[in-house]
C-alpha positions in Angstrom: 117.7 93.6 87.0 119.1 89.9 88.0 116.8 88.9 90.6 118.8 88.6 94.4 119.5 85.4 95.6 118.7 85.4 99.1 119.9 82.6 101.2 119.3 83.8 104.6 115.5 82.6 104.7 116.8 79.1 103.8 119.3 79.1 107.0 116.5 80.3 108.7 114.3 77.9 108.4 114.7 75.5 111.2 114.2 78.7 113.0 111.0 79.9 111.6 109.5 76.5 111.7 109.1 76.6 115.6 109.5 80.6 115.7 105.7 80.9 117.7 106.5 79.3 120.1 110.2 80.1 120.8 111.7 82.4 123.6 112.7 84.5 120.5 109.2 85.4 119.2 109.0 86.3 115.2 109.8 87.6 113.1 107.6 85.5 110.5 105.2 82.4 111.5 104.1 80.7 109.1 99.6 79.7 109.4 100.0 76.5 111.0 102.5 78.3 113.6 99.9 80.8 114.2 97.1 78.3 114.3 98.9 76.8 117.6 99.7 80.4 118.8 96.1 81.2 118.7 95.0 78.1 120.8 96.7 79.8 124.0 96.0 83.4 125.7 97.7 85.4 123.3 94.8 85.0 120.3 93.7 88.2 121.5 96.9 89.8 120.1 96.5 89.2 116.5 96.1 92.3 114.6 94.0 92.0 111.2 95.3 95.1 109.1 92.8 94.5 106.5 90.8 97.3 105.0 88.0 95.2 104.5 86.9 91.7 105.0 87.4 91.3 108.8 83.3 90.9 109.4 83.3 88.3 106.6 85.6 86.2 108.4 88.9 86.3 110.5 91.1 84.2 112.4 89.1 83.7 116.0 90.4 86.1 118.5 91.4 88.6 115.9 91.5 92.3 116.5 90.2 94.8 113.8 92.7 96.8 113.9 92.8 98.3 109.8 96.0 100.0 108.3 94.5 103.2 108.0 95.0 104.0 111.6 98.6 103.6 111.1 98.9 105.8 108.5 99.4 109.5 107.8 97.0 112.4 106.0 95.5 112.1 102.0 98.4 114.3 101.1 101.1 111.9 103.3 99.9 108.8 103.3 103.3 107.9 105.0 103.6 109.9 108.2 103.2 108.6 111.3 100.3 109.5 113.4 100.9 111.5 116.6 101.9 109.5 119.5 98.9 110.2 121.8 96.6 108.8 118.4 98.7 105.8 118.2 98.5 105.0 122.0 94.8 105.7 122.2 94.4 102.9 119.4 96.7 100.3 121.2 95.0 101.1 124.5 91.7 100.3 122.6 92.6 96.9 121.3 94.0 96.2 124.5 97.3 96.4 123.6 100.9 95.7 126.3 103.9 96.2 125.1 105.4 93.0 126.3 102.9 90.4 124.9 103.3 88.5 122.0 101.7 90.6 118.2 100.7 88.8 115.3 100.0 91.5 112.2 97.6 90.0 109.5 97.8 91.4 106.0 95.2 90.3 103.4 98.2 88.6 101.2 96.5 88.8 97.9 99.7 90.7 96.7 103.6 90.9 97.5 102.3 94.6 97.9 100.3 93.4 100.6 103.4 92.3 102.7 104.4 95.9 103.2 101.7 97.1 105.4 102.2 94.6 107.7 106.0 95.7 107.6 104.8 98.9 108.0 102.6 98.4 111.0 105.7 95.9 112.6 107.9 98.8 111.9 105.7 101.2 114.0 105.0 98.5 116.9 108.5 98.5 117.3 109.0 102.3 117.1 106.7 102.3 120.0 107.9 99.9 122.6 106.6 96.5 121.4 108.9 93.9 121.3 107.3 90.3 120.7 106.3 90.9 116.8 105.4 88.3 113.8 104.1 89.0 110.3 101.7 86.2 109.3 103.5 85.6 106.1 101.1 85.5 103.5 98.8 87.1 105.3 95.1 85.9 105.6 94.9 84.4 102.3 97.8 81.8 103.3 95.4 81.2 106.6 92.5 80.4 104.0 94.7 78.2 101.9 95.5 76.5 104.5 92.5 75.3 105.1 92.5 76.8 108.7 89.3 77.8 110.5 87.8 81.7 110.5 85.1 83.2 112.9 83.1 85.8 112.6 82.6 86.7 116.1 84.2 90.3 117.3 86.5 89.9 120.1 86.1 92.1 123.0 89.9 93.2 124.3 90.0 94.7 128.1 91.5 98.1 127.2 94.9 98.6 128.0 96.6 101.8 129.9 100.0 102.7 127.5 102.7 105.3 128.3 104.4 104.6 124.9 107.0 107.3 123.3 108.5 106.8 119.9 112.2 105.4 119.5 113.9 107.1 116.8 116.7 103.9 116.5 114.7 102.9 113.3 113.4 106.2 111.7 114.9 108.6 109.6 112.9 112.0 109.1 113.1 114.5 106.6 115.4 116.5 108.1 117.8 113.4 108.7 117.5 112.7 104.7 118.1 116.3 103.6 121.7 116.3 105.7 122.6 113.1 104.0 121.3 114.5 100.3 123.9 117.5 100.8 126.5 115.6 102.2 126.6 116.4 105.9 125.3 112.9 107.1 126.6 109.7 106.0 123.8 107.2 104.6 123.0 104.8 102.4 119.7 105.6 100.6 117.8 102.5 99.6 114.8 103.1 97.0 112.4 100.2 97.6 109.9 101.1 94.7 110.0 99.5 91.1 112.4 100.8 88.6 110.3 103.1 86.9 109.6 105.3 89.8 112.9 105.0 90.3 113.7 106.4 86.9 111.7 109.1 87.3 109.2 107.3 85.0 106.4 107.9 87.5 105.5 108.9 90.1 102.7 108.9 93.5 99.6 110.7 93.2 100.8 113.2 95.9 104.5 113.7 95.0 104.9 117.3 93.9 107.7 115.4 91.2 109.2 112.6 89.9 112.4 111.4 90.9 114.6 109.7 93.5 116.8 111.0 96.0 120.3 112.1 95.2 123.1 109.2 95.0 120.2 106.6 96.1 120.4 102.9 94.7 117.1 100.9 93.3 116.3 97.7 95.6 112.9 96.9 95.1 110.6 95.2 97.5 109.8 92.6 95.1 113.3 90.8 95.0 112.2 89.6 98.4 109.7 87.3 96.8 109.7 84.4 94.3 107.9 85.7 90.9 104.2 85.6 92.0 104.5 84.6 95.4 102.9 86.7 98.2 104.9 85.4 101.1 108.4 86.6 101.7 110.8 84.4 101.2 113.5 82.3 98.9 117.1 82.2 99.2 119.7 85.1 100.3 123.1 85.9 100.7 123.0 88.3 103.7 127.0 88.8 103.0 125.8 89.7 99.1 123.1 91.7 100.1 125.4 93.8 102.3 128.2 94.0 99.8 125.2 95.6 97.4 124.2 97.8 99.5 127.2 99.2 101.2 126.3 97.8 104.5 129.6 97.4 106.1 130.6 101.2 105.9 129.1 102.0 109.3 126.7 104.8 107.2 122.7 104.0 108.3 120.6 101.8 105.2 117.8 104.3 105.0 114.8 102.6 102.7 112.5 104.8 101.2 109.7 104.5 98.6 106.7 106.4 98.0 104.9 106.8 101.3 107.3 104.4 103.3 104.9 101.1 102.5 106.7 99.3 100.2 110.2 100.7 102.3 108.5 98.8 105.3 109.5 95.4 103.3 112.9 96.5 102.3 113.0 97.3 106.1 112.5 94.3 107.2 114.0 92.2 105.3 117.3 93.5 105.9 116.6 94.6 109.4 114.6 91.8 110.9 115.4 89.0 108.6 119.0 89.5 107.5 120.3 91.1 110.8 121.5 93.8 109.5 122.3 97.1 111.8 121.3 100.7 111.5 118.2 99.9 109.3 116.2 103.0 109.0 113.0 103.9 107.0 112.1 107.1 106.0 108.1 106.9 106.4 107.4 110.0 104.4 109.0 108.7 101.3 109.2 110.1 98.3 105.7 112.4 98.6 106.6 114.0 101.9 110.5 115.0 100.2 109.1 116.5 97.2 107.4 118.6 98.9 110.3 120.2 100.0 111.7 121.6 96.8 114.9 119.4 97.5 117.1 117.9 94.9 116.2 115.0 93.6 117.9 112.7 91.0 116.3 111.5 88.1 114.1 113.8 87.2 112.5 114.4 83.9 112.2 117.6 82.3 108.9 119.2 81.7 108.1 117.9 78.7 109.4 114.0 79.2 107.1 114.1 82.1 104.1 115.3 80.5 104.9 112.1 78.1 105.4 109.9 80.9 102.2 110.6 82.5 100.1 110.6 79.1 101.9 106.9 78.3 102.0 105.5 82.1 106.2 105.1 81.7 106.2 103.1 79.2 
């Protein structure tokens, strides 16, 4: 598939150069923008998502905050934790709704970008609404040639009365109208072509497949080939045009467990500006469970064959 052109970033750029420190906070900063950031008050609000590595070394006022806590159960990685879970965690770090969030990936991998989308996604859901993805995540910090600490900061806890705002969500229930026709959407399946060809398929997913009628964007045309950072050039009216975005329908992204969704997400919510952005967080596992209809699916012995050869 031709890769997209996307010039949006590129107009963007005089914005995202001084993006820390504007009155419109985020949606990207870049390491040296973050390296000023985290000289004033607000150092304490930099969330390090990483799974491991924090104690090694992180940027100095860092929270450990890993992107397990955002996530759902073994057998739906992609739910979203219960309200009262996720408020006791942003009461912990110490957490307001109004002050500026930095979320830190690992950035070893364009794969990397989407669980800081992810965690954005949910901040947002909850109330939050100064947000910033370190693009490129702590290896771009390191590359950089920027400082790290090792020293655990100690956040006053915070007291939270946060609810969850269903403007950029789209449940099961919401996707199963749309599959038979009683909702209009457009359904946007962020994985790589062959789970999109029902070639494979998540650990957890009952089956193979995509949704009915959806359309393959994957989170990797967001990037230049081998980059970790998001960016490159965009047409947001192309991208729109692609994707059906001027019909007034919702862009629902979905993917496997609504991680790599959370970059598909973002780029065309945050980034690109486009309205009625949703993300199904469930994905692909939590749908196949169902027993829906899905598109794309192999027969019984085609997906025995896929699984013995990987899809290929």
């Amino acid at each position: 598939m031709k890769r997209l052109i996307l010039s949006f970033l590129t107009g963007a750029a005089a914005m995202l150069a001084t993006s820390a420190l504007a009155q419109e906070f985020g949606p990207l900063v870049s390491p040296a923008e973050l390296a000023e950031l985290a000289k004033g008050a607000q150092a304490r609000d930099i969330l390090d998502i990483r799974a491991e590595g924090f104690d090694a070394g992180h940027i100095t006022g860092a929270l450990a905050a890993p992107y397990s806590l955002f996530r759902g159960p073994a057998d739906n990685p992609g739910a979203v934790p219960a309200v009262a879970d996720l408020e006791a965690l942003l009461e912990r770090l110490g957490l307001e709704p109004s002050e500026p969030v930095v979320i830190v990936s690992q950035g070893d991998t364009d794969t990397d970008f989407g669980a800081a989308a992810r965690v954005y996604w949910t901040l947002k859901s909850t109330g939050f609404t100064q947000l910033a993805v370190l693009n490129g995540g702590a290896t771009a910090w390191v590359n950089a040639g920027l400082p790290l600490s090792k020293d655990a900061a100690q956040p006053a806890p915070s007291a939270l009365d946060i609810s969850w705002d269903d403007t950029w969500t789209a449940d099961t229930a919401t996707i199963e109208r749309a599959v038979s026709g009683q909702e209009a959407a457009t359904l946007i399946d962020a994985r790589p072509a062959p789970f999109f060809e029902g070639k494979k398929a998540h650990d957890a997913a009952d089956r193979p497949g995509t949704l009915p009628g959806a359309q393959n964007l994957p989170h990797t045309e967001f990037f230049r080939p081998g980059a970790t950072a998001i960016g490159g050039e965009m047409s947001v009216a192309a991208l729109k045009a692609r994707l059906g975005a001027d019909t007034g329908a919702p862009l629902v992204s979905f993917c496997n467990t609504g991680h790599w969704a959370a970059t598909d997400w973002f780029a065309m919510s945050e980034l690109a500006g486009i309205e009625n952005v949703k993300l199904y967080p469930g994905s692909m596992v939590e749908y196949s469970q169902t027993g829906g209809e899905m598109q794309n699916q192999p027969g019984l012995f085609a997906n025995f064959w896929n699984q013995l050869t990987g899809g290929n």
